[in-house]
C-alpha positions as CSV (number, residue, x, y, z in Angstrom):
1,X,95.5,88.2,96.0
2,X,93.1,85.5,95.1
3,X,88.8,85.4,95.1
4,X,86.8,83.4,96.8
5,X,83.4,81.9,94.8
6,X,80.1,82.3,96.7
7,X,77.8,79.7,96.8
8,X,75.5,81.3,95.0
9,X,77.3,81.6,92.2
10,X,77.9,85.1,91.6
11,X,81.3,87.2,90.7
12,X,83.5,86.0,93.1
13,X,85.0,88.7,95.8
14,X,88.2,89.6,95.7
15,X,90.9,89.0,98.7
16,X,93.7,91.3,99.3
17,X,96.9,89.8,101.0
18,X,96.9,86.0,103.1
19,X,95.4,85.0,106.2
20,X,96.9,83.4,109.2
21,X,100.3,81.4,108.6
22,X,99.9,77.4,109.2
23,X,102.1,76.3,112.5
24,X,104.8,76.1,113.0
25,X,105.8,79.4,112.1
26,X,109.1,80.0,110.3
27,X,111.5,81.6,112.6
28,X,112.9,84.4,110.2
29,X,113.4,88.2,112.4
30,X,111.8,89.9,109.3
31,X,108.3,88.3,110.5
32,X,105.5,89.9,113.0
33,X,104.3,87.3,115.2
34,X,100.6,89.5,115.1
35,X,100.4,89.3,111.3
36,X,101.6,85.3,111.4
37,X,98.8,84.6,113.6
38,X,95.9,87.0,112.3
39,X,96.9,87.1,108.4
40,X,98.4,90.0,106.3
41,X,95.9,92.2,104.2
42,X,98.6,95.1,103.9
43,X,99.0,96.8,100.8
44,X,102.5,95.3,100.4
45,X,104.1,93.1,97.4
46,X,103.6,89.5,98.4
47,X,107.5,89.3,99.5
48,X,106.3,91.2,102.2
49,X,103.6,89.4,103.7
50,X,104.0,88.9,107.4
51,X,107.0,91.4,107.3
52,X,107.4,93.6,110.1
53,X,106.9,97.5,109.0
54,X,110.4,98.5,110.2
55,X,111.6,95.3,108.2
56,X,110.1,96.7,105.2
57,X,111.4,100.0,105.5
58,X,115.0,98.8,106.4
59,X,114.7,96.5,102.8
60,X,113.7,99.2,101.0
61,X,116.3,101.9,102.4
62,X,118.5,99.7,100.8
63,X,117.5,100.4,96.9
64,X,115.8,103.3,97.3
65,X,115.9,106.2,94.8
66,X,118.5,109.1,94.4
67,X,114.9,111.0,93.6
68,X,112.3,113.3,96.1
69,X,109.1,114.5,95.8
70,X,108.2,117.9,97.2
71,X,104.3,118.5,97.5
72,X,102.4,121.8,98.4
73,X,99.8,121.5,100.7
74,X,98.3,124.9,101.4
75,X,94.7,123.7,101.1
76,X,94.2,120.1,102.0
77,X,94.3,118.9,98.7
78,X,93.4,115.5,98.2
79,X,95.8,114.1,95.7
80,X,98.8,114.6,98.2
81,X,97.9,110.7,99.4
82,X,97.8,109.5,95.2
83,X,101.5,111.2,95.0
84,X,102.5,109.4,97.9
85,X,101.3,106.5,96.9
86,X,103.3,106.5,93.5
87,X,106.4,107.6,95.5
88,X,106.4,104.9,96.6
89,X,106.0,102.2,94.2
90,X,108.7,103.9,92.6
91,X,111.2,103.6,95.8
92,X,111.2,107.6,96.3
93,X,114.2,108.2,98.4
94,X,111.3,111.0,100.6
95,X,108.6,113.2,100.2
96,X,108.3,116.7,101.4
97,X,105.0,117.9,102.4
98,X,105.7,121.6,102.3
99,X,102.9,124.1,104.4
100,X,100.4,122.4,106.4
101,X,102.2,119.3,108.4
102,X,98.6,117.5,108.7
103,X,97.8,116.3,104.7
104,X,95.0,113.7,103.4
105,X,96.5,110.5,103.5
106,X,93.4,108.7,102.2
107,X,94.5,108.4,99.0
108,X,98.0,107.2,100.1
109,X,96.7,103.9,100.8
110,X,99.0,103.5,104.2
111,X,102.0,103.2,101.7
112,X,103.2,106.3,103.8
113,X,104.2,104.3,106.3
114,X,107.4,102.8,104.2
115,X,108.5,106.4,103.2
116,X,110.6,108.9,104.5
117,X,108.5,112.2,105.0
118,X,109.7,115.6,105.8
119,X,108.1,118.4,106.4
120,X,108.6,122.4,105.4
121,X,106.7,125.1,106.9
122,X,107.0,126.8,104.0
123,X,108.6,127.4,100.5
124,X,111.7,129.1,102.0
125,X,112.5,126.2,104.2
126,X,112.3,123.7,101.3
127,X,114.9,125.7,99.0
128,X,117.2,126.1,101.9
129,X,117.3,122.7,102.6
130,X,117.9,121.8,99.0
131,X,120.4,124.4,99.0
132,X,122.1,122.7,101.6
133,X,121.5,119.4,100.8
134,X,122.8,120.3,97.0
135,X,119.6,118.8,95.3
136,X,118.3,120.9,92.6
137,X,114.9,121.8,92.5
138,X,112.3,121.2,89.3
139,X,109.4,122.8,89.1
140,X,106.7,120.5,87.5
141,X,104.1,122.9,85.9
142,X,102.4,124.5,82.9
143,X,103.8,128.1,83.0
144,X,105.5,130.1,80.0
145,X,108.7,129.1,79.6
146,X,108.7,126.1,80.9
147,X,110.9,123.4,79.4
148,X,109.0,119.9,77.7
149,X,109.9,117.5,80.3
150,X,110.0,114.9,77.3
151,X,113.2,116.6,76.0
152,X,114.3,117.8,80.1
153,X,117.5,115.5,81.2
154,X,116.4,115.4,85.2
155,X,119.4,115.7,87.5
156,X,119.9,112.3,89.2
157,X,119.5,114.0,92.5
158,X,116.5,116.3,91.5
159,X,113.7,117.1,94.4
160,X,110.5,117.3,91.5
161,X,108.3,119.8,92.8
162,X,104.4,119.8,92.3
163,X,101.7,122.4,93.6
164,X,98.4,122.3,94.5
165,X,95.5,121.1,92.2
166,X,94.1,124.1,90.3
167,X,96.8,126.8,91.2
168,X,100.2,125.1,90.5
169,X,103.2,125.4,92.3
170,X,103.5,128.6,94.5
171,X,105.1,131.6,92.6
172,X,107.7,131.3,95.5
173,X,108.7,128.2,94.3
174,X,108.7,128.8,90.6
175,X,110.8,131.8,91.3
176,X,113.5,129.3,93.3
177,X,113.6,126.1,91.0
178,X,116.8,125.5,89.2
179,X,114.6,124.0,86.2
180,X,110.8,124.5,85.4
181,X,109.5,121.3,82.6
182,X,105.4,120.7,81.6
183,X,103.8,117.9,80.6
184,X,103.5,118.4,76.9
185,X,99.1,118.1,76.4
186,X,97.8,118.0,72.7
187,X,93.6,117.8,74.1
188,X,91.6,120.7,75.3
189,X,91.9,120.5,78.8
190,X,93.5,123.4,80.4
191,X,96.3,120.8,82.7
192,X,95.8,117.7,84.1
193,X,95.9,116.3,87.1
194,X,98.5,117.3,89.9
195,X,98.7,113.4,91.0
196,X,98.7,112.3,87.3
197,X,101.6,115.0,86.5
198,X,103.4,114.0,89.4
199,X,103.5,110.0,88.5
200,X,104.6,111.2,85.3
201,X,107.6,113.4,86.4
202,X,108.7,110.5,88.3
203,X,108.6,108.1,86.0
204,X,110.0,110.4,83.6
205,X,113.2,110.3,86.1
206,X,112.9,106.6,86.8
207,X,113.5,106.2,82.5
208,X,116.6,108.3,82.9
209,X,118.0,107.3,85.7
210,X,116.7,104.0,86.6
211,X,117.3,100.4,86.5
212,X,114.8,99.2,84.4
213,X,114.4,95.2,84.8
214,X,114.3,93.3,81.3
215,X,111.6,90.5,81.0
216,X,108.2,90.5,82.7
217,X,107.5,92.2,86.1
218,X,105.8,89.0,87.3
């Protein structure tokens, strides 16, 4: 990412990604020709500039996450895209989008695209494949009983399950987890919100179960 100072002086605009690679072109498999001659404004890491998409993928198959996501989408909700989106930069192994197959992928940012979706028609067929898969389910929600997720040991190979914004997960669902945690809140507000719980869950997971690099990220 760099910016580029107008002439007249003001706040210079920010560019996302490269532009077109000098010739000769490098001759590595990994690369699209179409990006190499056009530029790369993806929403990648710079290690993937000019990377073919199936390239990407295949990289990060490698080191993904013994972790899922599960979403509800029974009404379109906008912030299915924002959990996608952090599934991702934390290497989710998949996401589930559980009801409606269509969901807003505005806020996902086209990160989508290096993730592993399935789909569930509904509830039932998301705890039957857990079942078989032997992933246990987690509830992420604010209901009586539930468990502190600050004191909650994840399993390693949890599916974290979050509802839609406003109702929660579906009583269905509640009924079928193997564990039920909430965000512990100390303000006024009555929850917060399902993208911002969701990035917390996982990141919750990533501290128990992942390898955390020592030294700065850049």
């Amino acid at each position: 990412m760099s910016r580029e100072s107008p002439a007249d002086g003001s706040e210079p605009e920010r560019v996302v990604g490269v532009g077109p690679h000098p010739e000769p072109w490098p001759t590595d498999p990994h690369l699209d020709p179409e990006l190499l001659a056009a530029g790369d404004r993806r929403n990648v890491e710079d290690r993937f500039r000019y990377w073919r998409r199936e390239a990407i993928v295949a990289e990060l198959d490698t080191h993904r996450h013994d972790l899922h996501i599960a979403v509800e989408n029974l009404g379109h909700d906008a912030n299915i895209g924002s959990v996608v989106r952090t599934a991702n930069a934390f290497a989710v192994g998949a996401f589930h989008i559980v009801g409606r197959r269509r969901w807003n992928r505005r806020g996902a940012m086209v990160t989508d695209r290096y993730q592993h979706e399935i789909h569930h028609p509904d509830a039932a067929d998301l705890v039957a494949w857990a079942r078989q898969e032997g992933r246990p389910l987690v509830a992420i929600d604010l209901v009586p009983g539930a468990m502190p997720i600050e004191h909650a040991l994840l399993p390693r190979s949890a599916v974290l399950v979050v509802g839609q914004e406003g109702p929660g997960v579906s009583p269905e669902l509640l009924a079928a987890a193997d564990a039920v945690v909430g965000i512990t809140q100390f303000g006024s507000t009555r929850s917060i919100n399902v993208a911002a719980a969701a990035a917390i869950a996982m990141h919750t997971w990533i501290l128990q179960h992942g390898e955390i690099p020592e030294g700065p990220l850049r």
